[in-house]
TORLOZA-960146 format. One record per residue: residue in three letters; x, z, y of N, C-alpha, C, O in turn. Coordinates in steps of 0.05 Angstrom, whole numbers, plus 5000, padded with zeros to 4 digits. Example, Ala and Ser with C-alpha at 12.3 -4.5 7.8 and 13.67 -1.06 7.14 Angstrom:
<pts>
PT   res    npx    npz    npy   capx   capz   capy    cpx    cpz    cpy    opx    opz    opy
PT   Ala   5264   5156   4886   5246   5156   4910   5264   5156   4934   5285   5169   4934
PT   Ser   5257   5142   4955   5273   5143   4979   5258   5157   5001   5268   5161   5023
</pts>
This chain:
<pts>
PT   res    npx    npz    npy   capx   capz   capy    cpx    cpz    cpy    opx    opz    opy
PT   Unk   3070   2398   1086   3079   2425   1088   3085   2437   1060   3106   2449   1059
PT   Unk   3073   2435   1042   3072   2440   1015   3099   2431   1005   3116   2448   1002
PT   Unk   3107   2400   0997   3132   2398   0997   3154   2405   1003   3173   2402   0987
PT   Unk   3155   2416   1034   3177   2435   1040   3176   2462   1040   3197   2475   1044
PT   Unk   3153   2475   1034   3160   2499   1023   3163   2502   0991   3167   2522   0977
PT   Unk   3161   2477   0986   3173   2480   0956   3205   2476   0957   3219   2495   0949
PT   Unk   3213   2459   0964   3237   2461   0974   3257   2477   0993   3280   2471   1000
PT   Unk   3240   2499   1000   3249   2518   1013   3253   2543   0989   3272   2558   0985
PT   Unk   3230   2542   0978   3232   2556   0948   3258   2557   0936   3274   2575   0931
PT   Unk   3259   2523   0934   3285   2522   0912   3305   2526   0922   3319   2541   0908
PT   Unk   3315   2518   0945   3337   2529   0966   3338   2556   0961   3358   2561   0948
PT   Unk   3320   2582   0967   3323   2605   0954   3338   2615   0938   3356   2632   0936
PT   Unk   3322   2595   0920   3322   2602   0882   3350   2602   0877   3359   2618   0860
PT   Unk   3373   2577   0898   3394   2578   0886   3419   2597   0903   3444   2600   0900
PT   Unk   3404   2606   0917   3426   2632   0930   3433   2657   0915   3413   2672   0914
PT   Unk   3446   2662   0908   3462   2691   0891   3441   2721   0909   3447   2734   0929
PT   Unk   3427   2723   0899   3403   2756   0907   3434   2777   0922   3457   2775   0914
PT   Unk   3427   2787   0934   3433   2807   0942   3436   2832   0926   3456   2847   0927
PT   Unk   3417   2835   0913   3414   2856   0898   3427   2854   0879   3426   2873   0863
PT   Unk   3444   2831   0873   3455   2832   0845   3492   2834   0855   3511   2819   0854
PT   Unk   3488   2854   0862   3519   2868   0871   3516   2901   0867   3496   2914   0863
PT   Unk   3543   2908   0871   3543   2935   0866   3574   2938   0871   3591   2921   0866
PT   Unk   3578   2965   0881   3597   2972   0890   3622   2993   0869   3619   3002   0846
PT   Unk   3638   2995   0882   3669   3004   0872   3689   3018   0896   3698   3008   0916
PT   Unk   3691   3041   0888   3707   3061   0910   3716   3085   0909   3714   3102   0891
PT   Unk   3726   3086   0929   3747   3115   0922   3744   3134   0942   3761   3152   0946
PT   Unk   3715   3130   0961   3715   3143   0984   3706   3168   0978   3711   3181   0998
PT   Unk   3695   3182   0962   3690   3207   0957   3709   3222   0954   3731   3212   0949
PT   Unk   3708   3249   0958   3733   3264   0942   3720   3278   0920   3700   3291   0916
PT   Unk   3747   3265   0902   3739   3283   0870   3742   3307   0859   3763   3319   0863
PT   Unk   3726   3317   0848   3731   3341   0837   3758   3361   0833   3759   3368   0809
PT   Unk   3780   3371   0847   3803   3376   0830   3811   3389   0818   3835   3392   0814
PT   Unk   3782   3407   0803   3772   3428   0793   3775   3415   0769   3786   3424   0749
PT   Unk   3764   3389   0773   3770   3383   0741   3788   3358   0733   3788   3337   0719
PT   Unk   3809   3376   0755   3836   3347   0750   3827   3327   0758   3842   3311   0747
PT   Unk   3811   3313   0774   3810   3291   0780   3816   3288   0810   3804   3305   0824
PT   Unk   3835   3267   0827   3851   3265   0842   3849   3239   0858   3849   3219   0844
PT   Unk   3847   3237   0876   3851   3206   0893   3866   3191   0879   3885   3197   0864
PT   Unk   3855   3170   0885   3860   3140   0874   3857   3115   0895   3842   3114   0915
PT   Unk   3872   3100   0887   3878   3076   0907   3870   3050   0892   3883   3049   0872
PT   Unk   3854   3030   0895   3849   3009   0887   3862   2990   0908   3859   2985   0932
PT   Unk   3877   2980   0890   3902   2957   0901   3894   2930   0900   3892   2913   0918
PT   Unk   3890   2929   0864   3885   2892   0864   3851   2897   0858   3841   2919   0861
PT   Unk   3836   2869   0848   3807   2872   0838   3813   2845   0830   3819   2826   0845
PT   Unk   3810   2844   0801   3805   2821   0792   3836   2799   0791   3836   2775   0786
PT   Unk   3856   2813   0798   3886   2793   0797   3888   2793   0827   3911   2792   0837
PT   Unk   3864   2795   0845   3874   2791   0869   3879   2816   0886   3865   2836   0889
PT   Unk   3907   2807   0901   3912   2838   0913   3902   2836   0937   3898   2815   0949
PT   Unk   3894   2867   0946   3880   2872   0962   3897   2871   0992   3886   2869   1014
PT   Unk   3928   2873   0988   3945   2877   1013   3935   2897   1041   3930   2921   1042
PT   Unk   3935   2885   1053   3923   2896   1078   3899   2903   1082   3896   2915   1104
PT   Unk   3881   2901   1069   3849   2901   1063   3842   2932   1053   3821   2932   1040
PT   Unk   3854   2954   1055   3854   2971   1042   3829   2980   1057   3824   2979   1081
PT   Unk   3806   2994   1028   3782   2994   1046   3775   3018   1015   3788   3018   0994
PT   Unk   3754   3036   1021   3758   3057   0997   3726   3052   0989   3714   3067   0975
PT   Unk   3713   3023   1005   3685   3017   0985   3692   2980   0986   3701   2967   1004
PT   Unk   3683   2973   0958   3688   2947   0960   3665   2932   0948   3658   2948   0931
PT   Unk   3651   2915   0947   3628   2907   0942   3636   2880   0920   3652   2862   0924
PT   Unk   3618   2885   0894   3634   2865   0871   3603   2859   0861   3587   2876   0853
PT   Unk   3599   2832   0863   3573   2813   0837   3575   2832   0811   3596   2840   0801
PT   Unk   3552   2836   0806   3554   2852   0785   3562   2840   0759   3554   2817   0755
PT   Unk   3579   2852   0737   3591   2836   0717   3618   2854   0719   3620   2873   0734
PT   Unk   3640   2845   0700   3663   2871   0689   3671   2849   0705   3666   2825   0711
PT   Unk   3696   2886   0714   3710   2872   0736   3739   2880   0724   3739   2880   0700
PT   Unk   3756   2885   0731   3791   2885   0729   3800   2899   0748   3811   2882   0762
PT   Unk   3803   2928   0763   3811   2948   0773   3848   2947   0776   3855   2947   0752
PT   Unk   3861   2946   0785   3891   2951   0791   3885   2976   0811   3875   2975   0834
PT   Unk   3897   3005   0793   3897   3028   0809   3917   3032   0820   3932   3012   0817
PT   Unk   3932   3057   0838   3944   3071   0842   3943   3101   0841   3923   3109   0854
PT   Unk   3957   3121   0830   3950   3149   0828   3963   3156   0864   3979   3143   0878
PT   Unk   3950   3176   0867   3946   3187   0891   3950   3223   0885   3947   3238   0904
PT   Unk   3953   3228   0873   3958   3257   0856   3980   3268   0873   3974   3292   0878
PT   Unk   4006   3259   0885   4017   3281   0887   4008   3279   0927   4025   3286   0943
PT   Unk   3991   3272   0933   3975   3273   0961   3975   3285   0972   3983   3286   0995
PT   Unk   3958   3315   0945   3942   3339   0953   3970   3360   0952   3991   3355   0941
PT   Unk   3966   3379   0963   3986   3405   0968   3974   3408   0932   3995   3401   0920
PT   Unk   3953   3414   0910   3945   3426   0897   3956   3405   0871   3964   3413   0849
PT   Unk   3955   3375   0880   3966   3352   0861   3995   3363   0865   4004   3377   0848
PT   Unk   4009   3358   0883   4033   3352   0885   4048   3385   0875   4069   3385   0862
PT   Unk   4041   3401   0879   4038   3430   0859   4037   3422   0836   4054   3435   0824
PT   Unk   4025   3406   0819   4013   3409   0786   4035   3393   0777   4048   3401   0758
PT   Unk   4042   3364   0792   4060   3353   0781   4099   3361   0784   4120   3349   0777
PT   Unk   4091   3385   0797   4122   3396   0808   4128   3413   0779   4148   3409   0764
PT   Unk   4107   3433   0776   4110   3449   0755   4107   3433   0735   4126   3439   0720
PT   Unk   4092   3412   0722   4095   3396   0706   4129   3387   0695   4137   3378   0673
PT   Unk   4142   3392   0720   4174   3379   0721   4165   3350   0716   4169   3340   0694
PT   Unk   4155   3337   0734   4152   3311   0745   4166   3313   0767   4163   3330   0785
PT   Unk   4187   3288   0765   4211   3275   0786   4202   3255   0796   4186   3244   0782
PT   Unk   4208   3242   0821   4198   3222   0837   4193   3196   0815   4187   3186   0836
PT   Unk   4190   3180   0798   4179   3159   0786   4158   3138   0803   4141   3142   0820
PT   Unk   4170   3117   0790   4169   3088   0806   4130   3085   0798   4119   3090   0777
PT   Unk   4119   3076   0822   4091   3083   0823   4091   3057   0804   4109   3041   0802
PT   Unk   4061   3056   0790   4062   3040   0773   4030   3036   0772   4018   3056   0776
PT   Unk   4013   3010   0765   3985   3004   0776   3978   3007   0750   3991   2993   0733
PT   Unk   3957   3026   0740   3948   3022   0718   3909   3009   0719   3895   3015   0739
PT   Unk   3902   2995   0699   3871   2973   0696   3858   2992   0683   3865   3005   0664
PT   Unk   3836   2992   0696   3807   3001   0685   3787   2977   0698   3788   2965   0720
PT   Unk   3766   2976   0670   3757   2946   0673   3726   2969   0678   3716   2988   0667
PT   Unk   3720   2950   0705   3682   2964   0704   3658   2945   0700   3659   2921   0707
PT   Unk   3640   2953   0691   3616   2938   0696   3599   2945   0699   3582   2958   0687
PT   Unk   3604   2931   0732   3584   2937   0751   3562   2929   0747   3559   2906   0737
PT   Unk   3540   2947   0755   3519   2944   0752   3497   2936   0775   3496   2954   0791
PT   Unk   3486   2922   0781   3460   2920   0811   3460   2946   0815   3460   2964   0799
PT   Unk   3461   2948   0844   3451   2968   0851   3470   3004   0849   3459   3025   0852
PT   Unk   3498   3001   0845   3503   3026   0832   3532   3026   0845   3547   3007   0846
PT   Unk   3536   3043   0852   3561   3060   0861   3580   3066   0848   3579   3091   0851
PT   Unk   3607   3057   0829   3631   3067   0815   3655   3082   0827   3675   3073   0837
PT   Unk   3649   3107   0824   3662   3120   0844   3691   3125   0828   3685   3133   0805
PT   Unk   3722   3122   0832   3731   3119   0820   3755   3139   0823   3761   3143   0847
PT   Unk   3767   3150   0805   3789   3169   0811   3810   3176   0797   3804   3175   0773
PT   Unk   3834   3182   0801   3856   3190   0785   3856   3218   0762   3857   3240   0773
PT   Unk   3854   3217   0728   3848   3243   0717   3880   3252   0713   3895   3235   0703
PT   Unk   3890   3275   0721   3914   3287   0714   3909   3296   0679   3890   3310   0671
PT   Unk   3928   3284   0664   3926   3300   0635   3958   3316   0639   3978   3304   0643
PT   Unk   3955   3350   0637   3975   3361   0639   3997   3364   0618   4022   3369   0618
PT   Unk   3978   3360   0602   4003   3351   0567   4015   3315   0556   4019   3303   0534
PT   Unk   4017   3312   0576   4020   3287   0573   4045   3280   0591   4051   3257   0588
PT   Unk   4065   3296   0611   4083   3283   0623   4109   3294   0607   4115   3318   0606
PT   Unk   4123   3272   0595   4153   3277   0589   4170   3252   0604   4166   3243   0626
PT   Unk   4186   3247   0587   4204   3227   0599   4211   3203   0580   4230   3187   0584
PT   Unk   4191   3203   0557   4189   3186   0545   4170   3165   0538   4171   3146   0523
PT   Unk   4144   3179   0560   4130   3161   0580   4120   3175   0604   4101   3192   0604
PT   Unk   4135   3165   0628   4131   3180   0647   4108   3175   0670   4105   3183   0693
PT   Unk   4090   3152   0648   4065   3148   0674   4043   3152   0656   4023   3139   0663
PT   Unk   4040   3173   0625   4023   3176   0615   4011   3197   0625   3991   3204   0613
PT   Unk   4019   3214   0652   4000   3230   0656   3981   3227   0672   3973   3247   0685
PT   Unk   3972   3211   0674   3946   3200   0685   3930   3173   0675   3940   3158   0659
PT   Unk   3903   3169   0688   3893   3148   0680   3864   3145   0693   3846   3163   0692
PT   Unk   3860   3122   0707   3836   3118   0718   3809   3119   0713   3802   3102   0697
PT   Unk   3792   3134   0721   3771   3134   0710   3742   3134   0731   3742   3136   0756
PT   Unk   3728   3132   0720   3705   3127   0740   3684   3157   0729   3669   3163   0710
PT   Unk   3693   3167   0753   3672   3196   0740   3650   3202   0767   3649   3224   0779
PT   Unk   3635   3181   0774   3612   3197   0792   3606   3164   0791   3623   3147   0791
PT   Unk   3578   3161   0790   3558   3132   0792   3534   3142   0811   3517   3158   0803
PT   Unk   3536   3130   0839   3506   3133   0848   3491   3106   0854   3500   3085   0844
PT   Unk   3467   3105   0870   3450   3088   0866   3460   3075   0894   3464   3091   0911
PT   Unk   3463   3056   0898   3479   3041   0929   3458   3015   0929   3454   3000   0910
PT   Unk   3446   3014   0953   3439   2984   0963   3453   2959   0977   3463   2960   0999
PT   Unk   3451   2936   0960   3467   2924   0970   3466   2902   0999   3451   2882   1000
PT   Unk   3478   2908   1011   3477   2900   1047   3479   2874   1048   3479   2863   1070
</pts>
């Protein structure tokens, strides 16, 4: 008996914990008080997400590789900021924010509008992904 619960041990030992994951998402709504706006996570890591569109995604903890999408002109209040901005329809474009995830923790992730930042001589600098809310998440 002893022998196989040692070997049941090690069997264990070599399974990836549970707990050493942590999550990435966009299911909250962000602040838009303070410019911050829906966001779309497309790829993770090079791989695209396609049809899988899911607004919590569960990643081994370790830096990850984010492929966003801005979601800004969504809101009646986005799509207002970037009108008066004199922002014209422009070809959507995925911008990387790299996270590292931590066990146990929630990267809640969102689009920041910078309002001095849109001309036409870069027309996707007015925004940029950012991760502004971290909670404590167990992993399932």
């Amino acid at each position: 008996m002893r022998g196989a619960l040692c070997g049941m041990v090690l069997l264990l030992a070599s399974i990836p914990a549970l707990a050493d994951c942590g999550y990435v998402g966009t299911s909250v709504k962000p602040p838009l008080s303070e410019d911050l706006y829906p966001a779309e996570i497309r790829r993770i890591d090079g791989e695209d997400l396609g049809a899988r569109k899911a607004s919590r995604h569960r990643l081994p903890a370790g830096k990850h590789r984010l492929s966003m999408q801005e979601l800004i002109g969504t809101t009646p209040r986005g799509y207002t900021a970037l009108r008066k901005l004199g922002n014209r329809e422009v070809a959507l474009v995925y911008k990387v924010i790299e996270v590292d995830v931590e066990p146990g923790q929630h990267y809640h992730i969102a689009a920041r509008l910078h309002r001095d930042r849109l001309d036409r001589e870069r027309p996707h600098a007015y925004w940029e992904p950012v991760v502004w809310r971290v909670d404590p998440a167990a992993c399932d």
